[in-house]
C-alpha positions as CSV (number, residue, x, y, z in Angstrom):
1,X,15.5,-18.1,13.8
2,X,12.5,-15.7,13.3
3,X,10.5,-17.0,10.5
4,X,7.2,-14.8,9.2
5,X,5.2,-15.3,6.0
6,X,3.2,-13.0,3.7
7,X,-0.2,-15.4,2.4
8,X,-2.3,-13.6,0.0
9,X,-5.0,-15.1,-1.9
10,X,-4.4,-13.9,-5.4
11,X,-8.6,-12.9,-5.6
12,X,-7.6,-9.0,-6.5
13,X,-4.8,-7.0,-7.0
14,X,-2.6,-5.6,-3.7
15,X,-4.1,-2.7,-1.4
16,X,-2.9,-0.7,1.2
17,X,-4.9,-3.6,3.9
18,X,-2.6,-6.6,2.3
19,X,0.5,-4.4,1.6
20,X,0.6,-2.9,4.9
21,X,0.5,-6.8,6.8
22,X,3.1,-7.7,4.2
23,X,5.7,-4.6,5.1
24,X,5.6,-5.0,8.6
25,X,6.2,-8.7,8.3
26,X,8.9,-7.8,6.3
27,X,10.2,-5.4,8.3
28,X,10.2,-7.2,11.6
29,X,12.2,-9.9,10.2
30,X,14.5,-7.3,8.9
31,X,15.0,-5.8,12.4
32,X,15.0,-9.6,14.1
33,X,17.1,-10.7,11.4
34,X,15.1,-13.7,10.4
35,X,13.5,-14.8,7.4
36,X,10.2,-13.7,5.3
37,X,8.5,-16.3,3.5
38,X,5.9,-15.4,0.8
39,X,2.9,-17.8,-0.1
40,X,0.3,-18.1,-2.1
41,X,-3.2,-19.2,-1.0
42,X,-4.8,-20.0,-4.3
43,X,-7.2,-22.3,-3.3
44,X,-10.2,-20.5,-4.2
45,X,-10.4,-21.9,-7.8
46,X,-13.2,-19.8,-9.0
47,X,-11.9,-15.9,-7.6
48,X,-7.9,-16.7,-7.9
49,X,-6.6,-15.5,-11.2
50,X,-3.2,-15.9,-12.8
51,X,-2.5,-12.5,-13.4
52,X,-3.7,-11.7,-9.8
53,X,-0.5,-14.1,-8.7
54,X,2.1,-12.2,-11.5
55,X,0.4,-8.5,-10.3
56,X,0.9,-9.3,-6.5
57,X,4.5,-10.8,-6.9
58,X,5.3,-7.6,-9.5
59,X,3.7,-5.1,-7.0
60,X,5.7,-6.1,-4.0
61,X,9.2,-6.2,-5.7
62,X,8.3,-3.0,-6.7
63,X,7.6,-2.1,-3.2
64,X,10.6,-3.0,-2.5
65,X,9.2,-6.0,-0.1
66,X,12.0,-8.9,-0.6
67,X,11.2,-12.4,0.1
68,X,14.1,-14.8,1.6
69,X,11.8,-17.7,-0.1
70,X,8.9,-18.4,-2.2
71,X,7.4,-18.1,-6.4
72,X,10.1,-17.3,-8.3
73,X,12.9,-18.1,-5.3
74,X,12.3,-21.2,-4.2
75,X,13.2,-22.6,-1.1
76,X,13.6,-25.9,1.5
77,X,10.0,-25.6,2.5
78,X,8.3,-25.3,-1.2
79,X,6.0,-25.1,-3.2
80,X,4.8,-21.8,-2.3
81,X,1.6,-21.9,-4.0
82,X,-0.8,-23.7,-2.2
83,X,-2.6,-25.3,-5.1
84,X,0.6,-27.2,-5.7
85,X,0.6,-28.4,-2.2
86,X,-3.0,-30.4,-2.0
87,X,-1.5,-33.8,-1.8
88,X,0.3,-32.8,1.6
89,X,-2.9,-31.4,3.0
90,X,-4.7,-35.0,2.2
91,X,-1.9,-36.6,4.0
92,X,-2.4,-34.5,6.9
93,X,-6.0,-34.8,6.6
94,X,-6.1,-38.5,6.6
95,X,-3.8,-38.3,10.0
96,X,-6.1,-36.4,11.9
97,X,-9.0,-38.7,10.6
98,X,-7.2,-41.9,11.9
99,X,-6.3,-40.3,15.4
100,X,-10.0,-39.4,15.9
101,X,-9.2,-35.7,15.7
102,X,-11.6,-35.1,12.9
103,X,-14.6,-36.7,11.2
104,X,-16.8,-37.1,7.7
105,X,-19.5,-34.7,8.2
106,X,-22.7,-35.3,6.4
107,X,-25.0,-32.9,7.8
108,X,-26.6,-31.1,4.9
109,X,-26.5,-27.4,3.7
110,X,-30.5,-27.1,4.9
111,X,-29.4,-28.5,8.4
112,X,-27.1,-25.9,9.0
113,X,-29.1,-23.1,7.4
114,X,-32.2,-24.4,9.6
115,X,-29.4,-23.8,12.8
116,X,-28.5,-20.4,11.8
117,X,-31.8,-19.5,11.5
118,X,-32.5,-21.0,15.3
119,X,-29.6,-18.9,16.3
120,X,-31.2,-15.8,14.5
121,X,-34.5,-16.2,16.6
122,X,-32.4,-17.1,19.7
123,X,-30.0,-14.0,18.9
124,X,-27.4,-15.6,19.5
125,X,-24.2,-15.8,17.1
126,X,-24.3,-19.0,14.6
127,X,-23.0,-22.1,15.3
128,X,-23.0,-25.7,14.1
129,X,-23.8,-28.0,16.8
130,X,-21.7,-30.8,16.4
131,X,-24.2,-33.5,15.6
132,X,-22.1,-34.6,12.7
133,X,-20.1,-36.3,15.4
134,X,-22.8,-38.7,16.6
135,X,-23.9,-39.8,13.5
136,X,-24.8,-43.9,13.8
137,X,-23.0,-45.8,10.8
138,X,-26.8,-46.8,9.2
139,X,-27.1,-43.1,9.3
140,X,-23.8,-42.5,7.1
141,X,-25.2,-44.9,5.2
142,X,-28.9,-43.5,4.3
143,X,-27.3,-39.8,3.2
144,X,-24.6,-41.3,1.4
145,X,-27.2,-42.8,-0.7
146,X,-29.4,-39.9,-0.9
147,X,-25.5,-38.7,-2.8
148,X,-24.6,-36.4,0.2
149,X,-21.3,-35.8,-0.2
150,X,-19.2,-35.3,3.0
151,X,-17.5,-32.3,4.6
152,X,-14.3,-33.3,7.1
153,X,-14.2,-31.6,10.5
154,X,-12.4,-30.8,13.4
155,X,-13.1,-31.6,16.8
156,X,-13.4,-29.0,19.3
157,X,-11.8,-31.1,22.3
158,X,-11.1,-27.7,24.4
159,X,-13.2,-25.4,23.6
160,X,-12.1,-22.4,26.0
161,X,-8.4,-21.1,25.3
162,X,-6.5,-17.9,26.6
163,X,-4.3,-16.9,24.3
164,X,-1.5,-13.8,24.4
165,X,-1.3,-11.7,21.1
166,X,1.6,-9.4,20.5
167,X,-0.3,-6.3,19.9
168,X,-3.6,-7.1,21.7
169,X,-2.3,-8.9,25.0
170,X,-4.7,-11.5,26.5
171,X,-7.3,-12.2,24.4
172,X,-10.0,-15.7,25.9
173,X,-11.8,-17.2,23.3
174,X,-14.7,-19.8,23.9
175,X,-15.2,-22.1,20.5
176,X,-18.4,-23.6,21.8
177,X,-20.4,-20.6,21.5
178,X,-18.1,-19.2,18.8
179,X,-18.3,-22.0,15.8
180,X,-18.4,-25.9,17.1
181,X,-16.6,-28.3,15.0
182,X,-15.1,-26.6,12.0
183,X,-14.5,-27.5,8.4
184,X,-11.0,-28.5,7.2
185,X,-12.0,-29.9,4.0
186,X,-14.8,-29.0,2.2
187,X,-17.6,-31.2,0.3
188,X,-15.5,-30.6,-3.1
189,X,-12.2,-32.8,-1.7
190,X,-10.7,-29.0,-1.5
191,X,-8.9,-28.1,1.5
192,X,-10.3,-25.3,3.5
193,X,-8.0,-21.8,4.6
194,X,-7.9,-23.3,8.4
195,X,-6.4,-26.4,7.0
196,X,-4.1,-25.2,4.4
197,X,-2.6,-22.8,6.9
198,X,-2.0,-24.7,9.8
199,X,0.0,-27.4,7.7
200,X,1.6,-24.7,5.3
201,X,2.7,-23.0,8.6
202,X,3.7,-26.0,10.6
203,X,6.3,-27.3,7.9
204,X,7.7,-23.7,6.7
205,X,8.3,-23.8,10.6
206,X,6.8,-20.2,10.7
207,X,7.6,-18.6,14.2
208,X,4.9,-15.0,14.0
209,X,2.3,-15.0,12.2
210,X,1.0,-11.0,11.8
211,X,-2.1,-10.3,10.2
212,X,-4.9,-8.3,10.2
213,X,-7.7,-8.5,12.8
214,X,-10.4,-10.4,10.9
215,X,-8.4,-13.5,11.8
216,X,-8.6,-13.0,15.2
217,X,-11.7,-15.2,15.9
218,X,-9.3,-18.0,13.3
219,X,-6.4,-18.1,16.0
220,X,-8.2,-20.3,18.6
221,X,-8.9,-22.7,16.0
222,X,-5.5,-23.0,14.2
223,X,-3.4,-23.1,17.4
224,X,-5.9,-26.4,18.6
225,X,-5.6,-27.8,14.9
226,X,-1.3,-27.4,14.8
227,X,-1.1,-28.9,17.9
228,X,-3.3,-31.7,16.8
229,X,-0.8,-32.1,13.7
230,X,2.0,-32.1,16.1
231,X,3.4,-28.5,15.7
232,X,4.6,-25.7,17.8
233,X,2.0,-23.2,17.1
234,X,3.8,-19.6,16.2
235,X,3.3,-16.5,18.1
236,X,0.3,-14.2,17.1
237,X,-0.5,-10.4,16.4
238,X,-2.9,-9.2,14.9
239,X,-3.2,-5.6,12.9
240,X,-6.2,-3.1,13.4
241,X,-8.3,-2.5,10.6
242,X,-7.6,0.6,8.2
243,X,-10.9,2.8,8.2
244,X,-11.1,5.1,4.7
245,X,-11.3,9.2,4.4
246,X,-14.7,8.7,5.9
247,X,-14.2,6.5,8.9
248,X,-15.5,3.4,7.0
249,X,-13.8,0.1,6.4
250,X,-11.4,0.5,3.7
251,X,-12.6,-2.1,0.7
252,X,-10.1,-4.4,-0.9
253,X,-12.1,-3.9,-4.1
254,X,-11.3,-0.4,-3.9
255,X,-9.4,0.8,-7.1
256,X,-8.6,3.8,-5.7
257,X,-5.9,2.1,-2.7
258,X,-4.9,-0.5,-4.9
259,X,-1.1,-0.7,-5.5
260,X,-1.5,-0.7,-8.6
261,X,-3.5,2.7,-8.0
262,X,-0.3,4.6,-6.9
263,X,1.9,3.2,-9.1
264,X,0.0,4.9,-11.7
265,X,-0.3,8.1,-10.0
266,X,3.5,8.3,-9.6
267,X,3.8,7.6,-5.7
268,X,7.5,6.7,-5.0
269,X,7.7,2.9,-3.5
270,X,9.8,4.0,-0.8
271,X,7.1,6.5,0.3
272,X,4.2,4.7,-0.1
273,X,6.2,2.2,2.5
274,X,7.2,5.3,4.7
275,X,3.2,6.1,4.5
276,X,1.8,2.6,5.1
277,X,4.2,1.7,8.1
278,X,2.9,4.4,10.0
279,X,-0.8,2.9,9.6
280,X,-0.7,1.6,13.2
281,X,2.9,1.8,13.9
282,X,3.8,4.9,16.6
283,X,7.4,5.6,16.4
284,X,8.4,7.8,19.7
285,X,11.1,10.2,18.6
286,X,12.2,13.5,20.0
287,X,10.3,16.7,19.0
288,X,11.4,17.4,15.2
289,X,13.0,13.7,14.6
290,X,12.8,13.4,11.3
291,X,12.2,17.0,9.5
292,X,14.8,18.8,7.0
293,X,15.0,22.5,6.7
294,X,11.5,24.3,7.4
295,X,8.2,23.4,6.8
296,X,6.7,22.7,3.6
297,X,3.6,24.7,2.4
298,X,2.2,21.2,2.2
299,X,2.9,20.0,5.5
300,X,-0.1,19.1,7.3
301,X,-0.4,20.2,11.3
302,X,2.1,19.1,13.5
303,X,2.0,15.8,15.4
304,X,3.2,16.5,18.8
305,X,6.9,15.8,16.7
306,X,7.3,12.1,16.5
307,X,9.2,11.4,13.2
308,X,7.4,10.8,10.1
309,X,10.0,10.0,7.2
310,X,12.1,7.3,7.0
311,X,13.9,5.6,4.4
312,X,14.1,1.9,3.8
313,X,16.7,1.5,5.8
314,X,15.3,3.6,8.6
315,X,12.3,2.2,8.5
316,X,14.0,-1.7,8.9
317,X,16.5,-0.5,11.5
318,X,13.5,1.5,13.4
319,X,11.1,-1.0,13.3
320,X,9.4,-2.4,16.4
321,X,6.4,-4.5,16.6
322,X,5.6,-3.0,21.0
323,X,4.8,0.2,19.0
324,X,1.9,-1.1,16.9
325,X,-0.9,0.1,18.1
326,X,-4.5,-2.0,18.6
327,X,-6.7,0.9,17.4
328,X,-7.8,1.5,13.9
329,X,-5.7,3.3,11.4
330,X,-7.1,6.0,9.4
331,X,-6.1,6.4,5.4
332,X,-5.5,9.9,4.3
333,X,-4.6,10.5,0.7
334,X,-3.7,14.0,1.5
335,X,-1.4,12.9,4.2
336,X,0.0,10.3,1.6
337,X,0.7,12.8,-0.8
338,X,2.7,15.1,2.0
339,X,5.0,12.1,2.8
340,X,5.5,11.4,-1.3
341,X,6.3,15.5,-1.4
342,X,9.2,15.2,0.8
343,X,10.2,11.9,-0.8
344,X,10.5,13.7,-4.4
345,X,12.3,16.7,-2.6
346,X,15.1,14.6,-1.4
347,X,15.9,12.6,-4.4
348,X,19.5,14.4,-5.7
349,X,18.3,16.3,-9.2
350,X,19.3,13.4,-11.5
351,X,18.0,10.9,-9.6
352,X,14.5,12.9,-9.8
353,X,15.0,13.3,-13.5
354,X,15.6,9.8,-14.7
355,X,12.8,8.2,-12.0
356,X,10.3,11.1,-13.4
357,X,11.5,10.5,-16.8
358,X,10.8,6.5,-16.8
359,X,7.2,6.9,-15.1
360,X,6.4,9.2,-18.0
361,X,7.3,6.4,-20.4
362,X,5.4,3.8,-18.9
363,X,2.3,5.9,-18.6
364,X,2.7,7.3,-22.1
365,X,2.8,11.1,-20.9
366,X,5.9,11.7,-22.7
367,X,4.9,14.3,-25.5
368,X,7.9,16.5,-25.6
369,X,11.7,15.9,-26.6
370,X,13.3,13.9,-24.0
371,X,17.1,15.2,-24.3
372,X,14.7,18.6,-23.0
373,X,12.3,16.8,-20.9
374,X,15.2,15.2,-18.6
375,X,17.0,19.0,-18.8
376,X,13.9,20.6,-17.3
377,X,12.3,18.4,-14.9
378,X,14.3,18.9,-11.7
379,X,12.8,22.6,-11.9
380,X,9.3,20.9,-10.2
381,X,10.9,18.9,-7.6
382,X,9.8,21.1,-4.9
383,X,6.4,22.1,-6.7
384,X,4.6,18.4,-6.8
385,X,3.1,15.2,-4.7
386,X,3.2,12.9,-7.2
387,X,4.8,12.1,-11.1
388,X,1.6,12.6,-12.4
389,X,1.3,16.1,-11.8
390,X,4.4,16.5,-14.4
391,X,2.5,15.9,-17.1
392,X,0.3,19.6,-16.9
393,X,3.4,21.2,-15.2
394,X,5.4,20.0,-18.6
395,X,3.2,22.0,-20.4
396,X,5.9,25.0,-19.8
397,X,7.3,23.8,-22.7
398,X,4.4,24.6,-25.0
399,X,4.3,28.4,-26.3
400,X,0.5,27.7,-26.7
401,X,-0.3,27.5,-23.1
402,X,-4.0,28.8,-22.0
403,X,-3.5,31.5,-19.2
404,X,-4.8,30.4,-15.9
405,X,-5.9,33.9,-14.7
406,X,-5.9,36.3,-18.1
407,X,-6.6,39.5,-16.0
408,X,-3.0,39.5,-14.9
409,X,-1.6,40.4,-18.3
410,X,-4.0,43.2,-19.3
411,X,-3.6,45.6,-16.9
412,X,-1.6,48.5,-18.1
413,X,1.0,47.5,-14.7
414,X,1.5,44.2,-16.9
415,X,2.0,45.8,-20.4
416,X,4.3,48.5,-18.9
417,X,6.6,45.3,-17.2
418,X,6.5,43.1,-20.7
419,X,7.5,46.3,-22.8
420,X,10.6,46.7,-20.7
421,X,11.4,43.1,-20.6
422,X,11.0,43.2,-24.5
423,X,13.3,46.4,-24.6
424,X,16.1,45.1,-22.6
425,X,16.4,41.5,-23.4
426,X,19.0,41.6,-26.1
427,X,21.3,42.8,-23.5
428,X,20.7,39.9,-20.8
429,X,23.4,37.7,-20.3
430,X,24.6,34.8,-17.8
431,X,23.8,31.1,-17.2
432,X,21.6,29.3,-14.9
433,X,20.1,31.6,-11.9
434,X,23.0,34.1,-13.2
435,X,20.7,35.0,-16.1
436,X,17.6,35.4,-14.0
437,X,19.7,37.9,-11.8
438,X,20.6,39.6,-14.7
439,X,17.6,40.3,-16.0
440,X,16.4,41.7,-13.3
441,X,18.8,44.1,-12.6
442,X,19.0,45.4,-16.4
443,X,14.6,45.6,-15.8
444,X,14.9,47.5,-12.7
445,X,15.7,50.9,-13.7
446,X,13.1,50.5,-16.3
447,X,10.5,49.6,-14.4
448,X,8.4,50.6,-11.3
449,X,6.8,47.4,-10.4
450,X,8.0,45.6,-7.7
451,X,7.6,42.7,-6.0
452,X,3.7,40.4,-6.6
453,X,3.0,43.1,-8.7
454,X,5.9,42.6,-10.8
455,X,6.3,38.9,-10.6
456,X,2.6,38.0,-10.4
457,X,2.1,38.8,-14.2
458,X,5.8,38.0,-15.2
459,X,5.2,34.6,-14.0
460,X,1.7,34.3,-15.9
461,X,3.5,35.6,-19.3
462,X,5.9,32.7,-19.0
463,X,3.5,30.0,-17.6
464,X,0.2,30.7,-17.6
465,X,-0.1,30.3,-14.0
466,X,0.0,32.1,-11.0
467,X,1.9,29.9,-9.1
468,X,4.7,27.4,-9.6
469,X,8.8,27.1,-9.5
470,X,10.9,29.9,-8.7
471,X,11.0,32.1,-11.3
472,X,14.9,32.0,-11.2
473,X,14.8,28.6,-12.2
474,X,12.2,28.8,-14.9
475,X,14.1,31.7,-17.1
476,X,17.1,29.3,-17.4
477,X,15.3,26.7,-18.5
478,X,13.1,28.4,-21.0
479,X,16.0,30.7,-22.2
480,X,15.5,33.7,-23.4
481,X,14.1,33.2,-26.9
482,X,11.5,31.5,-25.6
483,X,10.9,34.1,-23.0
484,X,10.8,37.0,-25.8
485,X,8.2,35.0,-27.9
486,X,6.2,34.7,-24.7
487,X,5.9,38.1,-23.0
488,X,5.5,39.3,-27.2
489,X,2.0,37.1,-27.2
490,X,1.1,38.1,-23.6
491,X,1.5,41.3,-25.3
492,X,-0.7,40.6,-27.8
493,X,-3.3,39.1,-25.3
């Protein structure tokens, strides 16, 4: 069975980088059918943080990223937290140790630091030149009195190693020029991430390992140090990196593509999945796959048709690691906020209303009655990106509104069209678009105005903006009292 694992280190809270290697692990064992394992690498004692572990685990259920096993699952292979797991790293440390296969290292900080400046002058990339090895027992003996403490290594036995990655093909690696000997544990007694890894993946009998491309130099390294420990090592692939707006490397200290981020700026989960999978992944569809009704005013150009939305299931069903890509991905926010759009416009009414409705809670943006909130929210559904924007848009329901563009409701066009509204009102009647329709055809034969020079400064009376929802949803909503005591003010204006 297909077995893949999500590894964090719990330094900072989730971003689009992490996230993205987490969904498509999770989604190619969804389309293989096999298991994903989530672990935590928390090591690093000094970065990892507590609430970094409950923020990660909180952000990917909300995600909508499901583990098979790991913190607060359990599981035949546990602990999941690699801090609980040090005493099975010693054992495997002490194995390798007693087969020759690694060493007590006591070359100092200043000997290596002398070698990488060598390299430097050399220009030629850093490495430590395995003189650790060779070290005569009196020699042990003289720095462990001057209080060295040791490092442990492994030995490079075979340094040159081809080795076939599921999105990059062939990839030859040479350790001897690329690092020597490397360290498994360091001075501190501490494990290193080469050690903790291999082992970790070796017993959770993890079959793919996918993550990002700044591993791929690690790969040589850990498939020589399994099979020292006695394991099959798993299949690699390895993900492009994610450039930002401006072609630069996106930052995992970045706020702004933190999880966390568009949780707060009312991004669905399901769309910020739809969004990240296609960071690399190229699904081939027909011309059109994927698109309902016309275009949106905030589509962005055409792709040469492949399909761009997907749902969850879609997206697991869909899924196929031969169409992620080896080039870098590009994040754009505004492309982000297209696929959230058509997310929101799909969601049924009252699914939109109580998803909008709790993000307004937990964000503290609801100001208004609720009961009358919930009533008029579906209204914006085809007018907005993200939940956030709900909050000024909600503002409809305030008489006191400022107008966005106060020259549309002086001219005398504007007075003439807010006189007759006033005038004919008390005779309007129907329900829901019924009532806009009605008012219109009792305003009509009053008025001249016609089309954006009728609606362009009806709309501002009622919102104080020039654009928004159809006008035929916002009279219902408002009702007609509440439209009186507007176009009265703009009259006033």
């Amino acid at each position: 069975m297909i077995r893949v694992r999500f590894a964090p280190s719990p330094t900072g809270y989730l971003h689009i980088g992490n996230v993205r290697t987490a969904l498509f692990n999770y989604l190619f064992a969804q389309h293989e059918g096999g298991k994903f394992i989530l672990r935590i690498e928390d090591t690093d004692k000094e970065r990892s943080r507590p609430e970094f572990i409950e923020g990660l685990v909180e952000d990917l259920a909300w995600m909508g990223i499901r583990w098979d096993e790991g913190p607060g699952i359990g599981g035949d292979s546990g602990p999941y937290q690699q801090s609980e797991r040090l005493e099975i790293y010693r054992k495997f440390l002490r194995d390798l140790i007693q087969k020759g296969k690694a060493y007590e290292c006591y070359v100092t900080e200043e000997e290596i630091e002398e070698m990488k400046r060598q390299a430097r002058l050399e220009k030629k990339p850093p490495r430590f030149d395995n003189r650790g090895r060779n070290f005569s027992r009196e020699e042990i003996e003289k720095r462990r009195a001057r209080g060295i403490r040791p490092t442990v290594r492994f030995k490079i036995e075979n340094p040159r190693l081809k080795v076939h990655d599921l999105i990059r093909g062939g990839v030859e690696f040479n350790l001897d020029e690329m690092a020597g000997d490397f360290v498994i544990q360091r001075a501190d007694g501490l494990p290193t991430f080469h050690l903790a890894v291999c082992v970790d993946d070796g017993l959770m009998k993890i079959t793919h390992v996918i993550r990002g491309e700044d591993h791929l130099s690690n790969t040589p390294k850990h498939i020589l140090l399994l099979e020292a420990m006695g394991f099959k090592p798993p299949q690699y692939g390895h993900l492009s990196l994610i450039h930002g707006p401006g072609g630069e490397p996106l930052s995992k200290r970045l706020e702004a593509v933190s999880v966390r981020e568009f949780r707060r700026r009312g991004v669905l989960p399901e769309a910020l999945a739809n969004y990240i999978a296609l960071l690399g992944w190229a699904p081939g569809q027909s011309p059109g796959a994927g698109r309902t009704g016309g275009r949106s005013p905030l589509d962005p150009p055409a792709s040469g048709g492949d399909r761009e939305i997907f749902t969850w299931e879609e997206l697991k069903e869909a899924f196929d690691l031969k169409q992620v890509n080896k080039s870098a991905s590009l994040y754009d926010p505004h492309k982000l906020d297209w696929v959230n759009g058509e997310h929101l416009r799909k969601l049924p009414d009252e699914d939109f209303s109580r998803r909008a409705l709790a993000y307004l809670k937990a964000e503290k943006k609801l100001k208004w009655d609720e009961t009358e909130v919930h009533r008029v929210l579906p209204v914006f559904k085809d007018n907005i990106t993200r939940f956030e924007e709900l909050e000024e848009r909600l503002r409809i329901l305030e008489d006191n509104f400022s107008y966005e563009d106060p020259a549309l409701i002086k001219t005398e066009t504007a007075r003439e069209i807010f006189k007759a509204v006033l005038s004919i009102l008390p005779t309007v009647r129907g329900e829901g678009e019924a009532l806009f329709e009605s008012l219109m055809n009792a305003l009509k034969p009053q008025c001249k105005a016609r089309g954006k020079e009728l609606f362009m400064p009806f709309r501002m009376a009622l919102t104080g903006r020039a654009h928004g929802p159809e006008l035929k949803r916002i009279v219902p909503v408002l009702g007609l009292e509440r439209c009186r005591r507007r176009f009265e003010r703009a009259l006033q204006t």
